[in-house]
Every structure is written in C-alpha cells, then in structure tokens.
C-alpha positions in Angstrom: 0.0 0.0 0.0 1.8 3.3 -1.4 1.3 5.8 1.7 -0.4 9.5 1.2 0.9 12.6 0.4 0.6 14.7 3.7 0.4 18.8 4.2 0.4 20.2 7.6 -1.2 23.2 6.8 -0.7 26.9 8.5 -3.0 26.6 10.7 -2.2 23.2 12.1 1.8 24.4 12.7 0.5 27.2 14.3 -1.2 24.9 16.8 1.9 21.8 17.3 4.0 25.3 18.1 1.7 26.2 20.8 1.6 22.9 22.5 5.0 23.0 22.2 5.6 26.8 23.6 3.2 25.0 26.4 5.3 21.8 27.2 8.0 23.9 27.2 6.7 26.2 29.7 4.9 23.5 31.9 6.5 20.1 31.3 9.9 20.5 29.0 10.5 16.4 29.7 7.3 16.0 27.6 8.2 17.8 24.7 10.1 15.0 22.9 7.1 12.6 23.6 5.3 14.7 22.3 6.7 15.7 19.1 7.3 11.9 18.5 3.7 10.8 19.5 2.7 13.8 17.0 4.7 12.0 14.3 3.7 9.0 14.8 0.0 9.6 14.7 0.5 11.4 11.5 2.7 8.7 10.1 -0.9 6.4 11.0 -2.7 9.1 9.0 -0.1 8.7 5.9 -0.4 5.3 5.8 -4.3 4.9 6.3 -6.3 8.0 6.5 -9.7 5.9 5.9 -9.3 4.3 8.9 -10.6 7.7 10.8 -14.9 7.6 10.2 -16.1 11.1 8.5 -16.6 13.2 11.5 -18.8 15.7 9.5 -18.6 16.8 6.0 -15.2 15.4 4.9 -13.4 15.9 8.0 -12.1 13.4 9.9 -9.9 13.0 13.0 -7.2 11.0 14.8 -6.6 11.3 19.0 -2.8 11.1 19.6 -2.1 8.3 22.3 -0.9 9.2 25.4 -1.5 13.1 24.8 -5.0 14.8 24.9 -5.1 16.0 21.3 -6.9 15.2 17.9 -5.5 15.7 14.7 -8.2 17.1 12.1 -7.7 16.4 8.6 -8.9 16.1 5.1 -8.7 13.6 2.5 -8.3 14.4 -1.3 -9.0 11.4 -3.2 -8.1 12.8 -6.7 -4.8 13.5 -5.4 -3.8 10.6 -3.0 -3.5 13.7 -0.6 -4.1 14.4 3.1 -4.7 17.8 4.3 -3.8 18.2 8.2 -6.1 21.1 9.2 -5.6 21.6 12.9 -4.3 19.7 16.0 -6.5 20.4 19.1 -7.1 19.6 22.5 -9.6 17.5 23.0 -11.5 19.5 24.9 -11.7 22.1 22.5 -14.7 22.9 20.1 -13.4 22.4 17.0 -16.9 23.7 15.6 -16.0 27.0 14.7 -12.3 25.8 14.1 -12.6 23.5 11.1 -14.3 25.3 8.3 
C-alpha cells in the first residue's frame, strides 16, 4: 500500500508550536514525547487516513495516544492527498475551528 501525500497546513503548525511553547513552559520532559507521539500519529494518517470515520462533511480525525489532542484532517481522493487542518485539545470545540 503506497502511503499518502501529507500537508500540515498553516494553521495546524501554528497549533503543534503552541503545544510545544506550552510543554515547554509546563513540562519540558514531555516535549520530545510529544513531538514523536505527534509523528507518529501522523505517520498512522499517511499510511491509512480511511481508517478515521467522517466526523462531518469530509473531516475526519485522529486522537494522539498518550497526549490529549486530535489531529483534524482532510482527505483528497483525486490527489492521494491528506490535508492536516488543525491539532486540538480534545476539549476544544473544533466547531467554529474546522471550516
């Protein structure tokens, strides 16, 4: 199986640097966890982005183990192409977040 073609999009760098800034800040020893339970889940996402059920009108998501946080994404069929949209804390609405 020939994995996907994945973009982190603005918005979704804009939020893995502010759980960063906040690890940094609150727990440094997690950062590296993090960043590699971040890869990892989007690594799952390259390799089978089906596996995540529509959440509502084309966007999906994926919770990162261990850390309280959802990936949001996209998938573009045409172009074997997965849009990451946003990475948010579970706890956060994403309604107003995810177009």
């Amino acid at each position: 199986m020939t994995e996907w073609r994945l973009i982190v999009e603005p918005l979704a760098r804009a939020d893995l640097r502010s759980v960063v800034s906040y690890y940094h800040d609150q727990a440094p020893e997690q950062m590296p966890r993090f960043r590699h339970v971040v890869s990892e889940t989007m690594a799952g996402i390259r390799r089978n982005p089906h596996l995540n059920a529509d959440v509502r009108s084309g966007y999906r998501h994926r919770a990162t183990p261990v850390f309280p946080h959802h990936v949001w994404f996209t998938v573009d069929e045409a172009n074997h192409t997965v849009h990451v949209l946003r990475v948010l804390h579970v706890r956060r609405d994403s309604g107003p977040l995810i177009p």
